[in-house]
N, C-alpha and C positions, 0 to 999 in steps of 0.2 A: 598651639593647641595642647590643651594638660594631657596629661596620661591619662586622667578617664574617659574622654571624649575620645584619643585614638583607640583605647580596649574596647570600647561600646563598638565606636564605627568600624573595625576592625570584623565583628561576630556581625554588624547589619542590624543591631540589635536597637539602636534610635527608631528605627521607623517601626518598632514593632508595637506602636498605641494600640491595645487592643480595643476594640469596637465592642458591641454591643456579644453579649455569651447566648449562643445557641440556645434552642429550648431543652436540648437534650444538657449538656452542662448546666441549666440553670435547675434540673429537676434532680439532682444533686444537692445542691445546695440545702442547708438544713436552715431554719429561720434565724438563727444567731450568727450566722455567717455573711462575711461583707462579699459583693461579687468579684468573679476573678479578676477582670477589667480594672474594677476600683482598684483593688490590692495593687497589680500589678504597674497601674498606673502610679502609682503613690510611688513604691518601691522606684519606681526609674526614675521619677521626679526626683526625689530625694539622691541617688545616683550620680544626676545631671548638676546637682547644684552643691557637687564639690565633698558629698556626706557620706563617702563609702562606707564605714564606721555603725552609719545610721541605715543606713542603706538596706545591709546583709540579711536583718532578723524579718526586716519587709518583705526580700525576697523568697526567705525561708519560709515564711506563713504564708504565700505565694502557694507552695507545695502542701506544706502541712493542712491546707483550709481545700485546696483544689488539686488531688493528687495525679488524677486523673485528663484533670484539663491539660491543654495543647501548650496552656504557657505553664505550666510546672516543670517542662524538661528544659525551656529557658530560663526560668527563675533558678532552678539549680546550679546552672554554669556563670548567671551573675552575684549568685550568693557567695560561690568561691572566688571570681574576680572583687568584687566588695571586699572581702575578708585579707586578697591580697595586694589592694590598695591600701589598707590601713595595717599591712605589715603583719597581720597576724597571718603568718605561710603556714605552718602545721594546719590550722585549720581550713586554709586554701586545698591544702596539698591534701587532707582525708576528705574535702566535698566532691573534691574532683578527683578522687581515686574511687568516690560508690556514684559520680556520673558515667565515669568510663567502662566501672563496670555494669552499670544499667543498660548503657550505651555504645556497645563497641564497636556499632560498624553506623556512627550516626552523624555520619557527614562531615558537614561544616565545625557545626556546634563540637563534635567529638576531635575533630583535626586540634582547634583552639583549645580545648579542654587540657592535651597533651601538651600544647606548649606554653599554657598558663603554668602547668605544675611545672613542667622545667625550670618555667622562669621563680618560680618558687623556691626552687630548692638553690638557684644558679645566686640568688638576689641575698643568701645568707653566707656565703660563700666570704668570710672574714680574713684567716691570716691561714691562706695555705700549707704556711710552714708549721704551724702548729697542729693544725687539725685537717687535715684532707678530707673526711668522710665525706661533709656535705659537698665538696669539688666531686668527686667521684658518684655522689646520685644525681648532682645537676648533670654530669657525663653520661650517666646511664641515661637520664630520660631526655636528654636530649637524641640522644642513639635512636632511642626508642621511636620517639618523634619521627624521623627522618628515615627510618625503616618502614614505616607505616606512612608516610606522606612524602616521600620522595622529591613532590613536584610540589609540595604544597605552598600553602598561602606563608608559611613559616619557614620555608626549610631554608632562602639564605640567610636568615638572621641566625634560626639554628644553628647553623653550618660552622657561623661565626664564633660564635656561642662556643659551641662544641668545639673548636682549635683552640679558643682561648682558654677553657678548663681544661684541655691536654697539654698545652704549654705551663700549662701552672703545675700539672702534679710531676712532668718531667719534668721543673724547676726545685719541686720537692724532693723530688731523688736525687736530683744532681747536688743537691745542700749538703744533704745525707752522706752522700757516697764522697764528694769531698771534706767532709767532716771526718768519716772513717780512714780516706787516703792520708789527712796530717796527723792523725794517732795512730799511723803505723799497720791501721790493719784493713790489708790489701785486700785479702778476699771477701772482705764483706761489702771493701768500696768495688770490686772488680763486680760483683752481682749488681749494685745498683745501677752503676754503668752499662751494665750489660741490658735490666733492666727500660733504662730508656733507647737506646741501640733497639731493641727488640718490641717495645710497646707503646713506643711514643715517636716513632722513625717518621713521622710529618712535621716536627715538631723542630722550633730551631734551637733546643737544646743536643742535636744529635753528635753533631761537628764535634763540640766541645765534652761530650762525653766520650766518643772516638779516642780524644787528643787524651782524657784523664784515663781511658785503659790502656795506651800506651806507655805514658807516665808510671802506671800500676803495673805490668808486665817488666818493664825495663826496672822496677824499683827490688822485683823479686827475682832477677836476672834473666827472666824469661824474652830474649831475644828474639826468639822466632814469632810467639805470639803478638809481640810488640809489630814485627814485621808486618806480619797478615792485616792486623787492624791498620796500619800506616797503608796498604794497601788497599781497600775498602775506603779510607778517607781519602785517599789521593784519586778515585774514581770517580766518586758520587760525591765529593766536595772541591774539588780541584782547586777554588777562586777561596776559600777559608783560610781566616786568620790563625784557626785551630789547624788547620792543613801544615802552613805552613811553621807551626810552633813543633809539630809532630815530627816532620821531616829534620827540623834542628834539635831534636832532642834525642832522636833516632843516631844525629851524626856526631852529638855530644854531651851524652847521656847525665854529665855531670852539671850539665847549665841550671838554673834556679828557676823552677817551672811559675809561670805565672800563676797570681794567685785569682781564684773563683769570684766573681759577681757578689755572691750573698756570702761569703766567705765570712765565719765567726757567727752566724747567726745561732747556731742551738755551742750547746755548753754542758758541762759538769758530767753528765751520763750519756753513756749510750743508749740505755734502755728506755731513751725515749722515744727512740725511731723506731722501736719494734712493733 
């Protein structure tokens, strides 16, 4: 089944052919106006047969022609599904930031709204290492999501979602900070380690941050510190590869510490992590 069939049947929104428009919405309607039903039926036709693209400005004049009718607050939430089918997320991501605010406590429709925009922002998410921001709003509204829907029809895919954008920006700190540890300057890789230690402690970059502020204590002779963290990793990680790299560097401080995953990825400045 494509992705548009699962987003449609996902909101319930196939079976919503609307029927014939009451006499009260039909005395709305001004003479140059097509009926809601037609509009709306067009707009999901076109939808169904693969035309997101084509789709969106159907669903929009959906609203714009029937602002009032029962299907304009559906036509809104498939105008920003349309728009993020055919990749254009900015414009997903502002239809569905003035449906939620129209709509904040509106169900179904509002649950999905929240985690079309996540997946919006989650879906441009390119090279981490360069650019976090958009990791970091796909995080927030994922958060968001699953704050407000807990149980929802979303929240294990969120969930998923959401560990995977927190393993990615503690992947970005750990870059970072071992970057800073092989030119020498400890204290700025000892924050970032500490960083994901402290804000990403679900995440399976923690082990091996543990293991590089040990590294980083023992390199500016700070023995006791080294100590402490070697104890916290020998707790809550007992069975790690980084456990056990910590304990042998601890008992011979001069062995040749392994080198990082993404090791050498950034270059020339530091002033680029800032």
């Amino acid at each position: 089944m494509s992705r548009t069939l699962k987003s449609i049947c996902l909101v319930g929104l196939t079976s919503l052919i609307v029927a014939c428009s009451s006499n009260d919405e039909a005395s709305l309607l001004i003479q140059d106006e097509k009926p809601v039903e037609e509009l709306y039926n067009d707009a999901l036709n076109t939808a169904l047969n693969e035309s997101p693209k084509a789709a969106a400005p159907k669903f929009e004049e959906v609203e714009r022609q029937h602002p009032y009718s029962k299907w304009a607050t559906q036509a809104q939430v498939m105008a920003a599904w349309a728009f993020y089918e055919d990749n254009q997320y900015p414009r997903a991501i502002a239809a569905l930031d003035r449906f939620i605010e129209l709509n904040p406590a509106g169900g179904e429709l509002t649950e999905y709204a929240y985690y079309l925009r996540a997946l919006s922002y989650y879906e441009q998410i390119v090279n981490v290492e360069r650019d976090a921001a958009m990791t970091r709003e796909a995080q927030e509204a994922f958060e968001d999501l699953l704050r407000r829907y807990p149980e929802g029809l979303y929240a294990r895919d969120s969930q998923l979602k959401l560990d995977l954008t927190r393993t990615h920006l503690a992947g970005k700190e750990m870059a970072v900070g071992r970057f800073y540890l092989n030119a020498g300057h400890h204290g700025a890789a000892i924050s970032r380690f500490n960083v994901v230690v402290r804000d990403f402690d679900t995440t399976n970059q923690v082990p091996e941050a543990l293991y590089r502020l040990i590294e980083s204590y023992l390199s500016l002779g700070l023995r006791d510190e080294a100590m402490r963290v070697l104890q916290v990793a020998e707790f809550n990680y007992p069975q790690s590869i980084w456990t056990e790299r910590g304990i042998a560097l601890i008992d011979d401080p001069n062995r040749p510490a392994p080198q990082g995953f993404v090791e050498g990825l950034f270059s020339k400045t530091l002033s680029v992590f800032e």
